[in-house]
N, C-alpha and C positions, 0 to 999 in steps of 0.2 A: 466907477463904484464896483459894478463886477470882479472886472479884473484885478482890484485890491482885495476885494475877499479870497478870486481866489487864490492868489499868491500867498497871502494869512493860512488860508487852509493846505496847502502846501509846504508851508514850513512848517507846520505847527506837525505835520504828519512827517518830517522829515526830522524834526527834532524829537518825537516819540521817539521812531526807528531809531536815531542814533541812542535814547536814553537805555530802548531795550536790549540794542546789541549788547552796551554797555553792561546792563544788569544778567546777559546772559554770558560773558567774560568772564564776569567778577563771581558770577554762579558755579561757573566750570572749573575757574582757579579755585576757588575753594572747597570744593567739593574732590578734584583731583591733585590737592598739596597733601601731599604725605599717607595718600593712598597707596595703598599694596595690592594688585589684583594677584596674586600669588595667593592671597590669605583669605580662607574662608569669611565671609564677612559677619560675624557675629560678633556683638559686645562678651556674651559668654560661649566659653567652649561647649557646655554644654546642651545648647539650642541647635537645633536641628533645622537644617534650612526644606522647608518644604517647594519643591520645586513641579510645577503644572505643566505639562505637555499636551498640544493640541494639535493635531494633523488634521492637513487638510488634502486631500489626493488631487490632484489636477489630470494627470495622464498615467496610463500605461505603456510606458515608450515600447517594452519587449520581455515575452516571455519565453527563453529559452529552452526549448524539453530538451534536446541534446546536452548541455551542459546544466541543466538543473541551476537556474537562477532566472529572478524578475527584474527586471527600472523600470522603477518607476519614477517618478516628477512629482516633488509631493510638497507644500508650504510645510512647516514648521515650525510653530511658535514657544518658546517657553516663559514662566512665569514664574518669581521667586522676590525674595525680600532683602535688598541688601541695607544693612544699620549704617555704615558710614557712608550713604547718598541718600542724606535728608537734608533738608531745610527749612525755613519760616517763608511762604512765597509773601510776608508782607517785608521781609528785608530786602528782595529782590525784583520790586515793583510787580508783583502779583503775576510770579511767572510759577504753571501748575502744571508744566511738563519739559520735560529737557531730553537733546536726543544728545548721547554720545555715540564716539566710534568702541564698535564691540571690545576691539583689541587692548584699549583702555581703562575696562572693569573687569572684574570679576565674571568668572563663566563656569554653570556646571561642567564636568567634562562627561556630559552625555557622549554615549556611542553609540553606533550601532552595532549589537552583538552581531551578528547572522550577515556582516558584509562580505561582498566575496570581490570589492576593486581590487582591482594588482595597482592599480594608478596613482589610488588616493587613499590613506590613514583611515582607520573607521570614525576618528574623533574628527576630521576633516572634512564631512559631509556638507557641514554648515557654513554659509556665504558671511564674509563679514563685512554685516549688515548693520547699521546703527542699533542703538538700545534705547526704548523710552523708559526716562526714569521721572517718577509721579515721587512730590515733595516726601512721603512717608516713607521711599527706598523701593516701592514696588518699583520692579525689574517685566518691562514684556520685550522680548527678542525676537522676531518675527524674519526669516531669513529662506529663501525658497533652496531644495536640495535637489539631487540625482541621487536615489538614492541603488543600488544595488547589491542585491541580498540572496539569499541561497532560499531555493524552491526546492522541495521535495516533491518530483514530481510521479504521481502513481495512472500507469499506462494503462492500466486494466482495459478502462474503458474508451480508449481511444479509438477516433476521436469524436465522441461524445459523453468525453471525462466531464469532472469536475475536483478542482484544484485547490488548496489551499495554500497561501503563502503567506509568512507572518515577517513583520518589522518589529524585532524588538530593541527598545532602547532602555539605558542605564548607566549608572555611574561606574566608569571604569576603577578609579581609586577611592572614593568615599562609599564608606558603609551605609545600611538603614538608620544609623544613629546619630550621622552626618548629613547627609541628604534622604530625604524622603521624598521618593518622585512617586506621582500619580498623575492619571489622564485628567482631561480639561470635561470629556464628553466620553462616552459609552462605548462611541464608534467614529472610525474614522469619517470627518466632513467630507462631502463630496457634491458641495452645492456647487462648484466650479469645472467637475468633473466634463472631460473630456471621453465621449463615446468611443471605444475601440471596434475595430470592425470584427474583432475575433472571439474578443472577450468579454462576457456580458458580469458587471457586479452582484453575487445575491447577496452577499451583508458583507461587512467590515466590521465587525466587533472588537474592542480592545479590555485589557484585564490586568490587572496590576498582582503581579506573582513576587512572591520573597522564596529567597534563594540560600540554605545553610550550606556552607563547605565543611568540613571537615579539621579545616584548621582554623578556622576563628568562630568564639560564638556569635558573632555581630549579623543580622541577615544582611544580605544583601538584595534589595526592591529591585524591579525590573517592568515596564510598560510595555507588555507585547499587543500588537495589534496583528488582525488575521485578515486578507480578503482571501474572501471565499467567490470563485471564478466557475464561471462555465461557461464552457467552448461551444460557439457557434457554428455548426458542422455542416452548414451552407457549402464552404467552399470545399471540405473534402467529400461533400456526397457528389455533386457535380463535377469533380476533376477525379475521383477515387472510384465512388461504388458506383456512379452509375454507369461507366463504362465495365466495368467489370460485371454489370448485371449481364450489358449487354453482350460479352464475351461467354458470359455463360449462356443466352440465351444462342446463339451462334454456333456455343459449343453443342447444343443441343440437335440442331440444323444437322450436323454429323451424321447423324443417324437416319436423316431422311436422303441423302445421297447413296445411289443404286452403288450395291456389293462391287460390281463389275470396276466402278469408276477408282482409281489409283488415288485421285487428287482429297479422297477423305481420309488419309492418313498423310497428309501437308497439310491438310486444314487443320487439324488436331493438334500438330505438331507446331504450327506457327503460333494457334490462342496459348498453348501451354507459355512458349516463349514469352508470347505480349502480357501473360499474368505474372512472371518470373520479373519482369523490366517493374512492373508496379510492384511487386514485393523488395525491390532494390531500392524503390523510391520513399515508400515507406520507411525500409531502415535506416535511412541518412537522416529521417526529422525525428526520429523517437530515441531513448536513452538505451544505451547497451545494457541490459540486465535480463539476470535468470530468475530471476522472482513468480513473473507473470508474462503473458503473451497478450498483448493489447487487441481487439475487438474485429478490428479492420484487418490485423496481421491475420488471426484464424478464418475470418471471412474469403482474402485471398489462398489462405493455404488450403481451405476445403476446396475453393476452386482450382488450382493446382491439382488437386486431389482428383475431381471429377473430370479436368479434362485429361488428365493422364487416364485414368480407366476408359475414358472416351477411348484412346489413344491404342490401348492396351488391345478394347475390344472392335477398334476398326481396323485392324490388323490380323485378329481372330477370324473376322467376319470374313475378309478380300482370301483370306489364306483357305478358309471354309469353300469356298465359293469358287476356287480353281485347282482344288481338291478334287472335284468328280473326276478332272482329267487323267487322274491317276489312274483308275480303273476299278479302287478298291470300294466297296460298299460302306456304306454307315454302319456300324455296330449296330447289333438288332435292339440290346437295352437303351441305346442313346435313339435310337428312331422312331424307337415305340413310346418314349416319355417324352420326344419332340413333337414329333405326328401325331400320337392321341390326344396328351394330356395340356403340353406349354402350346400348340397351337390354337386348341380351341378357346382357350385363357386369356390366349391374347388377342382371338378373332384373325388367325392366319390362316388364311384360305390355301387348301390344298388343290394346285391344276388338276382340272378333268382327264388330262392327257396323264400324270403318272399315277393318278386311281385306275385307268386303262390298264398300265403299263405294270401296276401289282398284281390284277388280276391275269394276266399272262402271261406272268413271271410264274404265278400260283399255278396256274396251267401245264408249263414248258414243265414244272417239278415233278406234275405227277403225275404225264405220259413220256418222261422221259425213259428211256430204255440204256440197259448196257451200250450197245454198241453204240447207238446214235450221242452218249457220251464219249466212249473212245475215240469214234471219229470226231467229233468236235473238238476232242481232248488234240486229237495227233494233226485236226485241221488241212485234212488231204483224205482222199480216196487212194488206193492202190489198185492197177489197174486187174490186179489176180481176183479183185474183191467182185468187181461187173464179170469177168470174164469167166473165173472162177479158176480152184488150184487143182492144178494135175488131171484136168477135163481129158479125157480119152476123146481124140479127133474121129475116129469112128463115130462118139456117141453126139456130136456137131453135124453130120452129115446126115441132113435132112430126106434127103433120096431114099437115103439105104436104111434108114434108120426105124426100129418097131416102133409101136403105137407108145410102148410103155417111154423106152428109149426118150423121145421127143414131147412127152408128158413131162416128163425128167427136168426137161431143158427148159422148157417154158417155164415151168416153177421156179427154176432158181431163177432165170431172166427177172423173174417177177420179184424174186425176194430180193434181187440188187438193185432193179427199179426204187424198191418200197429203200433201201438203206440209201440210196442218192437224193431220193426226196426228203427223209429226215436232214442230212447231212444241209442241203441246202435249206431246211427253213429253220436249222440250227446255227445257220451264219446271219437268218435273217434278226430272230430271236439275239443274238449275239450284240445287233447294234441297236436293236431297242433296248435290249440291259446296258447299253453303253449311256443312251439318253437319257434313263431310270435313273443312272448312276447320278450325272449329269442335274439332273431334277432334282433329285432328293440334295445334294449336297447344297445348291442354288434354294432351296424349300429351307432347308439348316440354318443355311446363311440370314433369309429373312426370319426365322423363329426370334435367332439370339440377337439379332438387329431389333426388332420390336419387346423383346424381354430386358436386354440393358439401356433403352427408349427408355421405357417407365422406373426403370431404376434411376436414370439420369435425371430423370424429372420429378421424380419424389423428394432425392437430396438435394435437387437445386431447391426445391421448392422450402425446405428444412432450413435451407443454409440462407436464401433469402428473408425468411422469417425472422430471422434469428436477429442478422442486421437492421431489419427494418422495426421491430419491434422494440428499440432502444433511442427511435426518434424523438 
């Protein structure tokens, strides 16, 4: 008994399906005998086929800033009325939807204006995809695309921009009086949306614009849609700025390496380099343009900036600081506005030994005499100078000689004693003004070492700011 029902039930469900295949045949041939998809489908010419547009965004596959374009992955549906795919669904066993293949009705020739494929047509976007058509001629076309389109993209603030990119679609050859396209919804769906790791969506608006040329008065409509993007700056702050923070802070480091050491004018020389390599890297992902200089580009270039003046003044410093050797003194104007006024400004302590060493330079000035200058000047005694010139050897001969005579003698003895002791503590005086020398320019060296310190750290600290207050 079973088994007879259900073999009854079995055929009886195999003889529907055969009646509806049947009713869905004799649906298709009638509906596509003596169809034209060539032909706008209106009884009169002058009805306007109103056509609906619904996007739905699935992904953003890639948004190119070097060549200024987006792909995106985006559904797209349209919706429109065609008069000759109707029917009565009670002549056709109560059938209330029918799919055709696209390529076999009528199709707006939506585009997309703003395509920038070399590959594919702009009218080409769309998959051909079946069409459901509802007894009354409603038309919905539902067909997934790749769509890509031209970004204008503005570097200002990179990369902690924000973007807009628009899809606009429209009828390539029918006018506003032919087709009338408008959107399905306000903004682009994005209930299926796929999360991109770079680019975060803030809206998707769409707007329907009419278009006059110049040579026809008819408008021509257009649905442009916009995402409006902003860049996730996750990965450029960790692969970009924060190395570059810490090269500026390194570069900083500079200035705490003693005058003496050669290796702070290679160390200067090397971060300029490593911010040069990040400025190269930079310019391969942004767009070649004179417009503006994008955020992170000025960022590196101030740092370029600062560590050349590093660079500049660790070179001033080493050259300052093996200068005493020369013999020559510091300028009195540069000494006195290093030593009174930029030392104590900057808390640079003057050694105990060349505050010594001014006051007995101050000393050596103003008991210095002519001669014990000459001789210092000519740097030898001459032995006529102890002996004396043109001495009468009578008046050397102690024996024979009056009381006056050998009074004589002793005096002068005495006055080339007194010029041999200057002479000698005018050689002594001679290598402490060497050491003076020595000290003062070593003292110089650290002023303007601790003077372009605070310079360096005021504009890192500006230029730091500057980046970071744009997070």
């Amino acid at each position: 008994m079973n088994t007879g029902v259900l073999l009854t039930l079995l055929a009886g469900i195999f003889v529907q399906g055969s009646i509806a295949t049947e009713h869905h045949k004799k649906l298709l041939h009638d509906l596509l005998n003596n169809y034209q998809k060539g032909v706008r489908p209106v009884r009169n010419e002058s009805t306007v086929i109103n056509v609906v547009v619904r996007i739905t965004l699935h992904q953003i596959r890639e948004l190119d800033e070097k060549n200024q374009f987006i792909v995106t992955n985006v559904w797209i549906r349209f919706f429109w009325r065609d008069e000759f795919l109707q029917w009565n669904p009670e002549d056709y066993g109560g059938i209330t939807r029918m799919h055709v293949q696209s390529s076999l009705v009528w199709q707006p020739d939506i585009v997309l204006y703003n395509s920038v494929d070399q590959n594919a047509l702009a009218k080409d976007f769309m998959s051909d995809t079946n069409v459901e058509v509802s007894p009354d001629g409603n038309m919905s076309w539902t067909a997934p695309a790749l769509l890509k389109s031209s970004c204008m993209i503005k570097i200002q603030d990179y990369p902690f921009d924000k973007q807009t990119c628009k899809l606009k679609l429209g009828s390539w050859t029918y006018n506003g009086w032919e087709i009338n396209i408008s959107y399905f919804a306000p903004e682009i769906l994005t209930d299926n949306y796929i999360p991109d790791g770079e680019w975060e969506i803030l809206d998707a608006p769409c707007e329907r614009n009419e278009v006059f040329y110049s040579c026809c008065p008819q408008p021509f409509p257009d649905v442009t849609c916009y995402l409006k993007l902003k860049r996730l700056p996750l990965f450029y702050m960790y692969n970009l700025v924060f190395p570059c923070c810490l090269l500026i802070i390194i570069g900083g480091l500079v200035f705490f390496l003693p005058p003496e050491s050669g290796e702070r004018v290679s160390l200067a020389v090397t971060l300029l380099l490593a911010m040069t390599v990040f400025m190269l890297v930079i310019m391969e992902n942004i767009p070649e343009t004179s417009e503006t200089v994008p955020s992170l580009q000025e960022f590196i270039g101030g740092t370029i900036v600062l560590l050349t003046i590093a660079t500049i003044i660790s070179i001033i410093i080493v050259n300052f600081y093996h200068k005493g050797q020369s013999g020559k003194r510091i300028p009195t104007f540069l000494r006195n506005l290093m030593i009174k006024y930029i030392a104590k400004m900057f808390c640079v302590q003057i050694p105990d030994n060349l505050r010594e060493v001014y006051q007995l330079d101050k000393h050596r000035k103003a008991n210095n005499n002519e001669t014990g200058m000459a001789l210092l000047k000519n740097g030898r005694v001459e032995s006529t100078d102890v002996i004396g010139e043109a001495t009468n050897p009578e008046d050397t001969d102690l024996a024979n000689a009056s009381p006056d005579n050998v009074q004589n003698l002793l005096k002068v003895i005495s006055d080339k004693l007194n010029i041999m002791r200057e002479f000698v503590s005018g050689k002594e005086e001679n290598a402490v003004q060497a050491e003076m020398i020595q000290a003062e320019w070593a003292v110089a060296a650290s002023i303007i070492n601790r003077l372009f310190l605070a310079v360096f750290c005021l504009a890192s600290a500006i230029i730091l700011a500057k980046i970071l207050t744009q997070l």
